[in-house]
LORO-512744 format. One line per 4 residues: number of its first residue (from 0); their letters; for each residue y, z, x of C-alpha. Coordinates in pm, whole numbers, m for minus. Each point is the difference from the previous one (the first is absolute). Layout:
NUM = a = Y:Z:X | ...
***
This chain:
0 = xxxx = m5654:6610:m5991 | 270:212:m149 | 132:m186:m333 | 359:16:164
4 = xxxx = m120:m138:322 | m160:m286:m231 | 244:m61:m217 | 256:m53:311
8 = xxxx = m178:m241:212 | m83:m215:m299 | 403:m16:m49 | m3:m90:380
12 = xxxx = m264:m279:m92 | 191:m131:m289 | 346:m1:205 | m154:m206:279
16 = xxxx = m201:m244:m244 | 320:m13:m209 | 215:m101:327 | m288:m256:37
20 = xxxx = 48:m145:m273 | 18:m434:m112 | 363:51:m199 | 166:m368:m118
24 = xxxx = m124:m390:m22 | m48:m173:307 | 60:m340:m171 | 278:113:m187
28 = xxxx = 103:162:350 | m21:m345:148 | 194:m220:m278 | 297:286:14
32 = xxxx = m1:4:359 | 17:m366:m27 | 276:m10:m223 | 271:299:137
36 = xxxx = m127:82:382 | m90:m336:167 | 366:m94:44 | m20:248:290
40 = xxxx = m356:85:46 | m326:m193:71 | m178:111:m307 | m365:m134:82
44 = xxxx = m202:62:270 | m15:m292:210 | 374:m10:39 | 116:88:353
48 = xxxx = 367:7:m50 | 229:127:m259 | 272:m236:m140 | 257:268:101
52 = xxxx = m88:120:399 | 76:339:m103 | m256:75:m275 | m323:78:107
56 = xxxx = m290:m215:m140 | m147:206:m325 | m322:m35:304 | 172:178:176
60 = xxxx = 89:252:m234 | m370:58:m80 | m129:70:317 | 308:246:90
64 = xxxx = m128:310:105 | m5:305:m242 | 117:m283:m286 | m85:122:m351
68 = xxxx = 106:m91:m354 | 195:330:43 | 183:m161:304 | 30:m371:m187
72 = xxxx = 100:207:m306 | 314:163:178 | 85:m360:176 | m28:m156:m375
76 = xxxx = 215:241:m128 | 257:191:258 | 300:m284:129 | m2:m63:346
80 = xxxx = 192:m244:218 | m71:m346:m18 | m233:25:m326 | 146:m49:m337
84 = xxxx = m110:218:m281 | m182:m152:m283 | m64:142:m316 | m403:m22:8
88 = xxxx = m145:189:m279 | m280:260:105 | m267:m248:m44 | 152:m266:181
92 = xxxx = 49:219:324 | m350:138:m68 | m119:m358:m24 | 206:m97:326
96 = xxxx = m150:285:159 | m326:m103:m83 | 8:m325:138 | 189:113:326
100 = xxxx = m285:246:64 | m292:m217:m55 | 141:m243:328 | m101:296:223
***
């Protein structure tokens, strides 16, 4: 194999490992989720309803189609209507993230 042709699906290998990739606390996830999202959403699992009819279960939010930490990244971080904006530091989203994605 050419060392160019190597050297480029190995970067290919580590970009889809690396999108792959366990980022953030599921615990910690849990206990923030807890304490700023379950006004509105049903933060564990074996809640069928949200508080607020019009926020989607964090459930549901897993098993969305094509959802990624990408995707829950730009919710966490772009306003949109009906969703306040909190000031979660990088860690805190990633742990939110992490907890939202292991419900799938």
């Amino acid at each position: 194999m050419r060392p160019v042709l190597y050297w480029a699906v190995a970067f290919v290998a580590l970009l889809v490992g690396a999108t792959h990739a366990q980022v953030g606390n599921q615990e910690n996830g849990l206990a923030l989720a807890q304490q700023v999202c379950s006004e509105c959403h049903a933060v564990r699992a074996a809640q069928a309803r949200s508080p607020n009819s019009r926020s989607p279960t964090f459930s549901e939010l897993a098993t969305t189609p094509g959802m990624t930490s990408i995707a829950l990244t730009v919710a966490l971080t772009t306003p949109h209507a009906g969703m306040p904006m909190f000031m979660l530091t990088a860690e805190q989203r990633e742990d939110i993230i992490a907890y939202i994605l292991s419900l799938r």
